[in-house]
N, C-alpha and C positions, 0 to 999 in steps of 0.2 A: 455584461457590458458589450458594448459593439465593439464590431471588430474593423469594422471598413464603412466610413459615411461616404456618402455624394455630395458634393459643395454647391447647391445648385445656384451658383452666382458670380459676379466676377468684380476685380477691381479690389480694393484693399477690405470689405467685408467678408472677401473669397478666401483673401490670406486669411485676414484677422481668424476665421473659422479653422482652416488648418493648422495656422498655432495651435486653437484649443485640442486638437483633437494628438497632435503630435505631442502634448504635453500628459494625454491620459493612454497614448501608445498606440493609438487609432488610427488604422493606413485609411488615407483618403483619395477620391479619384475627383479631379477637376474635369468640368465640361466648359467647352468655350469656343468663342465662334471663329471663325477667320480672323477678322480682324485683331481679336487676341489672341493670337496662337505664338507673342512672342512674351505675353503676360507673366507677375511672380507666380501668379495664382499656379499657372501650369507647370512651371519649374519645379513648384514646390512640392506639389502634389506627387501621389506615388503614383497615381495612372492620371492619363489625360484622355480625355474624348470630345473630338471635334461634332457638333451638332447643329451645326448652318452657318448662314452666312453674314454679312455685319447686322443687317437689323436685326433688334432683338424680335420681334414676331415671328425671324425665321428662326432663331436661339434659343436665348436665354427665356424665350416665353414661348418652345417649340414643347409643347408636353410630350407627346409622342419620344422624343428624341432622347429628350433628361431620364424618361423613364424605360426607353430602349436599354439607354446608357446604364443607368443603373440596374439593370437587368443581366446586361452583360457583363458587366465588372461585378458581380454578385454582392452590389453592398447590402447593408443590415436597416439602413438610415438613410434619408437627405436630410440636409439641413437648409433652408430657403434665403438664410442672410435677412436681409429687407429688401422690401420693392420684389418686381417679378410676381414669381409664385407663393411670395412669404402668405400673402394674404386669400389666396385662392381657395373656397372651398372645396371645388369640384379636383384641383392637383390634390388637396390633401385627401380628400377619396379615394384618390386613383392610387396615391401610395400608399391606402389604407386597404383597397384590394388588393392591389398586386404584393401583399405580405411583405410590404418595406412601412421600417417605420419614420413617422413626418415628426421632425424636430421643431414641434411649437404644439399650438393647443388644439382641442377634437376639431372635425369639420363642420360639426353641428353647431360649437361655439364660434368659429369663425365665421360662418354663416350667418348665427345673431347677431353679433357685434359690428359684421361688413355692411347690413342695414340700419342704417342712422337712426331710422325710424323707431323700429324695434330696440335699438341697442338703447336709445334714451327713454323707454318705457321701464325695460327691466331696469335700468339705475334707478329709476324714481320708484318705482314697487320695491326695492332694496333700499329706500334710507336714500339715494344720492342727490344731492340737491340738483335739480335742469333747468334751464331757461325755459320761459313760458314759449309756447310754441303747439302747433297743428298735432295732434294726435297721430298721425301717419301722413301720407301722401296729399296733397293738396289734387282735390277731383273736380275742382272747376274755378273759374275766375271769381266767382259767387263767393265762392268758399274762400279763396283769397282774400280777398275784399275784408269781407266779413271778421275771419282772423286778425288781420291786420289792425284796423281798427279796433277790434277788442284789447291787443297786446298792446300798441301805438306806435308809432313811429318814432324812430325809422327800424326795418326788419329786415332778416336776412333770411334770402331762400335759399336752400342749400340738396346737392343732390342725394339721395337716399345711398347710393354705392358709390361717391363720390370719396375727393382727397385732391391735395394739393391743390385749391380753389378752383377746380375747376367745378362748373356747373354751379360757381356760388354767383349770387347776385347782393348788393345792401342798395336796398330801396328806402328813400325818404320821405314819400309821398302818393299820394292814392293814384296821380297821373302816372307817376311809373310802373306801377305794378304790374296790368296786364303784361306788359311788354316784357318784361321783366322774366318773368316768369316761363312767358312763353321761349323768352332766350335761354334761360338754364335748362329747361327739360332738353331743348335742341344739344346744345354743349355736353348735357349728362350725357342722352343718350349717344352722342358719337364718341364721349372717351369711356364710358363703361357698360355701352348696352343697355342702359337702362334710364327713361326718361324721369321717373318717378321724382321729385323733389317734394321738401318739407320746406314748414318755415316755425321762426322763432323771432325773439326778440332779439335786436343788433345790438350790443354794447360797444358802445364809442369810446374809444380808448380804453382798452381793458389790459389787462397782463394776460400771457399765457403759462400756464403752469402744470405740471404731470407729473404723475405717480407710479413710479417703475414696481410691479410685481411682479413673484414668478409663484407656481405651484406646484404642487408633486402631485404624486399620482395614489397618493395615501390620506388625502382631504386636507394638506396641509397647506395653507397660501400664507407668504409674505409681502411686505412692501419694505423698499428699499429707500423711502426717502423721494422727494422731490426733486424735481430740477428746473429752472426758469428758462424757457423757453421764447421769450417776450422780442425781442430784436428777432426781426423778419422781413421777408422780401417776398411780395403776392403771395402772399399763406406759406412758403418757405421758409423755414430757420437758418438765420447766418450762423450763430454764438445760443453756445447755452451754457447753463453752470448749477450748481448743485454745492451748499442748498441753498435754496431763492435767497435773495436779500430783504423779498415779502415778506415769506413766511413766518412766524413765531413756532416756538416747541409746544405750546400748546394747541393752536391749528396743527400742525405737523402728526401730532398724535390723536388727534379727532379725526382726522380726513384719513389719516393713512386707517385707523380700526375702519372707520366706515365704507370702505374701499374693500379693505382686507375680507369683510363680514359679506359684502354684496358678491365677490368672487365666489366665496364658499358656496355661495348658495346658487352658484351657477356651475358648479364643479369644476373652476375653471385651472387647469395644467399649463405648466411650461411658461414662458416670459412674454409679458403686456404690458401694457401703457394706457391709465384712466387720464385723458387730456380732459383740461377747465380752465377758464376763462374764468379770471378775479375782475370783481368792478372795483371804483376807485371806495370803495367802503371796504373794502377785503372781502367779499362775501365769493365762495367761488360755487360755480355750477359748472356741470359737467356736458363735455359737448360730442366728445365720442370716444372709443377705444380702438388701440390699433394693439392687434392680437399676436404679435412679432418681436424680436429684436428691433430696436430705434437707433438710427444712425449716433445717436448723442450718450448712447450707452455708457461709454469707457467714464465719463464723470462722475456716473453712481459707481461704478467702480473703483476710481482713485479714493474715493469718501468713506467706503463699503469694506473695501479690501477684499470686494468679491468678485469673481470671474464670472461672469454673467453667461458666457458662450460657454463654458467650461460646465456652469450647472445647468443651461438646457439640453446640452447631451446628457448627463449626468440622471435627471427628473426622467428624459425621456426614454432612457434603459432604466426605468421603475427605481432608482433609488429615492433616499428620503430626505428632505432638508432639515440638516443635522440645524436646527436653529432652535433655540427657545424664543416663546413668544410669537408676536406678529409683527418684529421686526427688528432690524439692525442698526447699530446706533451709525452713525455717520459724524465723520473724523476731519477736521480743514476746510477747505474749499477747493473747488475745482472748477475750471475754466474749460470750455471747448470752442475753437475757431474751428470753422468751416474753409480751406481750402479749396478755392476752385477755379478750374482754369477758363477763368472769364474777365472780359474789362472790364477794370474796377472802377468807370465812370458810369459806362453803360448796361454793363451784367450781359453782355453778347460775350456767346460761349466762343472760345480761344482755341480750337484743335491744334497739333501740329507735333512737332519734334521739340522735349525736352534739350537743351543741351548742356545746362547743368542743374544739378540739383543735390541742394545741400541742406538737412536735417539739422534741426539746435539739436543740444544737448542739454547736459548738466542736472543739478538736482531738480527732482518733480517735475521732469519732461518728458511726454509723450509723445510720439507721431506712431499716428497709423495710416499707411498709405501702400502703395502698390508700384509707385511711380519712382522713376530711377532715371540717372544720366544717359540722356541715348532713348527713351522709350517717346512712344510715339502714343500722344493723344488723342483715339478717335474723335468723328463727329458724332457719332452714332448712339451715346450712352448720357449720363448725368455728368456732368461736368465736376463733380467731385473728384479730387485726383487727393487729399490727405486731409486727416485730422490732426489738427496738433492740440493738445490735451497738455495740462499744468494744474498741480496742484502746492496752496503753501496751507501754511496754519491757518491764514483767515484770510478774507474776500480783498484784503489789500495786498497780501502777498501774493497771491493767487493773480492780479493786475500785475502788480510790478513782473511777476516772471513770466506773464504771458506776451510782456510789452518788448520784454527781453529776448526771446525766443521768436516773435515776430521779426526781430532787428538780424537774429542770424538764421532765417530760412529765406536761401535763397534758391530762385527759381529761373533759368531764362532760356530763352526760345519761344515761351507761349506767356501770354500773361496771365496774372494771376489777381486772385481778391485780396491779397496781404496786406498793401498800403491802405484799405477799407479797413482791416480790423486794428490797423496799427492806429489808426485814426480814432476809433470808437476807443480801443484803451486808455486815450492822452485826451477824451472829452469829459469833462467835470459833473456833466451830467451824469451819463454812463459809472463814473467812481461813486457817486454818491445813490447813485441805482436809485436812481429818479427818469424812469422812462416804460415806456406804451408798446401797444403794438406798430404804433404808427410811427416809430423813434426814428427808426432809420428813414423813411423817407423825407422825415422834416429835416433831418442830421445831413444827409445829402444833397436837398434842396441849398441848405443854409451853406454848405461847403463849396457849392457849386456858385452861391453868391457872391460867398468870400471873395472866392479863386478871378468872379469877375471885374470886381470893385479895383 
């Protein structure tokens, strides 16, 4: 077992990590930047190491410095959180030479899976169902054209190393496309180096939907159940919950084997996430993987009754998942809200000085968060400042005490998204999980109408 991880992240997945690790006896060392240098993360931690300054390019995505850090404090491990480094090939190489070990999966699979292109060929050579769509890179307007056409419209061009919509385009028609096109490459390549885009077919109002796995290091993979993903904000998740309102137990155990089966055969370790895109027929296809812990984690968790953080350390000092089968059965429902310190008209981030801040409680309540009376919210970072998590018996109890828990988290100083999710819990829509990917923006429009009428 390890004896000392690196946390290489900050803000409540920094904590959420040092709980796991304090709870299997694991002294941890936080790295963190100026601007958080009054953070839980650092308190909590048994060392601390300062490694730039507020932007994260001189930080938390300084590689040089995390693995200085870790060099010095002599740990065994990092562990990446999400975002950053979680998804980096070339970091988990470096902490594959420098003989520290990387808490997620090889760099050779993160590598596959970071290219969109490649990651949707191995699913379909493995069984997974994909959207029709370009075999690799789109290499001229011809070729665009061409495709397009063949699939129909309307399509969606998307960046090869891409995430969080950036570099995506949904085109409706043959007069947009050049343009189109020629905009995402530009947009890829200035947020991830890389111009390269694909395309596929757009599915217009779809659900999104994903399948949490993790693997040991003994050929063994499981899936822990789905979670709905669907209420979003430009390719951002607000809410997610687990297990969908979509899904049946019969899908449920078709997709999770076939999922479970495609992993094996990619020897894939440690905690991942197969996202898909249901059309209004149920049919789902698979649209990429993100090879990491997911910020919406803790829901498979309240379902699972499994510590998710606690088995990627756990996998990654070579133990075995003590499970039968290909999978765990999943118990309630569970809720996740996205706290974030943004207004909740406009989604413009909200920096500033908490000056109070008050957590619900009671049965099947969760918050994970970092943030406290007095602490000060950079501009410099994601605006997530807490999750609040609730789990009951079933998808209605699971609403009623998430609606209940929104009414007693209070926040003031900076604003927040809470009167957003308080609104989506008390929409008939939303109770009856009748909604898109496109929910919130029509929910919003329509509120916005209300509010003027």
């Amino acid at each position: 077992m390890f004896k000392k991880i690196l946390v290489a992240n900050r803000g409540e997945i920094a904590l959420r990590i040092i709980c796991a690790c304090k709870d299997l006896g694991i002294q941890t060392v936080a790295v963190y930047s100026e601007a958080d240098r009054n953070s839980l993360h650092v308190r909590f931690a048994d060392e601390a190491v300062c490694i730039g300054p507020p932007r994260s390019a001189d930080s938390y995505l300084n590689l040089a410095g995390i693995i200085s850090a870790a060099e010095v404090t002599n740990v065994d491990a990092i562990h990446p959180g999400y975002g950053f480094f979680s998804e980096n090939p070339h970091f988990a190489e470096v902490c594959e030479a420098s003989k520290i070990a990387f808490i997620g999966p090889r760099s050779e699979v993160i590598r596959l899976m970071g290219d969109k292109n490649r990651a949707r060929k191995a699913m379909a050579e493995a069984g997974v169902p994909v959207l029709p769509g370009s075999e690799g890179a789109i290499s001229s307007e011809k070729e665009a054209l061409r495709l397009a056409e063949q699939i129909g419209y309307p399509v969606i061009i998307k960046a090869s190393a891409g995430g969080g919509g950036r570099g995506m385009r949904v085109v409706a028609s043959e007069a947009e496309l050049n343009a189109s096109v020629a905009n995402a490459q530009s947009e890829a390549a200035a947020a991830f180096g890389c111009a390269d885009v694909y395309l596929e077919k757009f599915l217009e109002n779809p659900r999104h939907i994903e399948f949490q796995v993790i693997g040991d290091h003994h050929g063994k993979v499981i899936h822990l159940g789905e979670r709905e993903c669907t209420i979003q904000r430009r390719h951002q998740k607000v809410l997610e919950e687990s297990p969908s309102p979509s899904i049946d137990a019969e899908t449920r155990t078709r997709v999770g084997r076939t999922v479970v089966t495609a992993l094996e055969k990619l020897g894939y370790t440690n905690s991942g996430t197969i996202e898909f895109l249901m059309d209004p027929s149920g049919n789902l296809y698979f649209i990429e993987m993100n090879t990491r812990l997911q910020v919406e984690h803790p829901v498979t968790e309240m379902v699972t009754g499994i510590d998710l953080v606690k088995t990627q350390i756990l996998v990654a000092a070579g133990e075995r998942l003590e499970v039968e089968g290909d999978h765990l059965p999943m118990r309630g429902h569970s809720i996740e809200c996205r706290i974030c310190a943004e207004n909740p008209e406009t989604f413009a981030p909200s920096a500033g000085k908490v000056t109070v801040f008050h957590v619900p409680g009671g049965t099947g309540v969760r918050v994970d968060t970092a943030a406290y009376a007095e602490c000060v919210i950079p501009p410099y970072y994601d605006s997530l400042i807490a999750k609040l998590i609730v789990q009951g018996k079933d998808r209605e109890e699971a609403i009623s005490r998430m609606a209940r828990a929104l009414d007693m988290f209070i926040v003031e100083g900076i604003s927040t998204s809470i009167s957003v999710h308080q609104k989506i819990m008390a929409d008939p829509e939303f109770r009856a999980g009748r909604f898109d990917t496109g929910y919130l923006r029509k929910f919003m429009r329509n509120g916005s109408r209300r509010k003027s009428v």
